[in-house]
N, C-alpha and C positions, 0 to 999 in steps of 0.2 A: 872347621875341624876336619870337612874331608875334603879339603880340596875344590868343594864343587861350587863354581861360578855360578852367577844368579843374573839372567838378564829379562829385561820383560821390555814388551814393547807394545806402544799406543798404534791401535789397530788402524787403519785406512776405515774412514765414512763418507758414505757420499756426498755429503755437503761439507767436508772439506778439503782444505787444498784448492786448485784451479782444476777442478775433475769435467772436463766438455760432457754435457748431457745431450742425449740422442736426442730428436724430437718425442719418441715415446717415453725416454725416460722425465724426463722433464712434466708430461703431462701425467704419467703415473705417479712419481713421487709428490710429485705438487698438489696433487688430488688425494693421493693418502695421508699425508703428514700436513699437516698446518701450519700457517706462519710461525704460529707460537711454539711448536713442538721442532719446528727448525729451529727457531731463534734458540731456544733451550739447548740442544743439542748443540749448535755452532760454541755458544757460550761455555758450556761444560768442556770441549773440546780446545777453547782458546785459553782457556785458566790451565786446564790440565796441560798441555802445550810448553805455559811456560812453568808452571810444578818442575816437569820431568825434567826440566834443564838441569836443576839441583843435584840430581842423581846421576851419573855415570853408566850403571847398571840399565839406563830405562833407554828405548831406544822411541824416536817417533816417525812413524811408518806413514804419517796420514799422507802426505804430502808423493807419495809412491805415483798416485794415478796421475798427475800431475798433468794435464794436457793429453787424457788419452781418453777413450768415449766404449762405452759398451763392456764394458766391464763388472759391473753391478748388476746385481738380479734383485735387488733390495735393499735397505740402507747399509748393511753394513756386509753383508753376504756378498760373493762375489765369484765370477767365473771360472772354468782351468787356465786361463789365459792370466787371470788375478794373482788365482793361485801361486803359479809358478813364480812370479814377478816376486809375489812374497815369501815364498819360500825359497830364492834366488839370497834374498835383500837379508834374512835371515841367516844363512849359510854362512854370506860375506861377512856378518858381524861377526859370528861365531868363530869364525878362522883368524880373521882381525884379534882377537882377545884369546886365544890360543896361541898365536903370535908373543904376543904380550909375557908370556907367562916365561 
């Protein structure tokens, strides 16, 4: 009705994608989160993965960190250095589908 685009996007997690974990981070995530509470999470993130294909509107971001290390301060939280990367990857959609119009 007004015009206005609707895009959402599936956030970057640390255990997904091929994300290189530091030796610290390795030992800290592994130590807090549990086999089980990864597998859950990996799972949740590979159903919704192929969900969002169906949609147009939905973008998926997980795969961003891709072979890069030190970027995570938590599972899903992430640094200025993240930041930007997403807020880069972000912008390009948005311009991309402004394009479009």
């Amino acid at each position: 009705e007004f015009g206005i685009k609707f895009l959402c996007f599936l956030q970057p997690y640390i255990f997904s994608g091929t994300y290189k974990f530091e030796d610290m981070e390795k030992r800290f995530f592994t130590e807090m989160y549990s086999s089980e509470e990864r597998n859950v999470a990996f799972d949740f993130y590979q159903t919704t993965k192929e969900e969002i294909k169906k949609y147009p509107y939905m973008q998926d971001l997980t795969g961003i960190f891709d072979n890069m290390m030190g970027i995570f301060y938590d599972s899903t939280h992430c640094n200025e250095e993240g930041n930007q990367i997403i807020a880069k990857r972000i912008y390009e959609v948005i311009q991309t589908e402004k394009e479009r119009q």
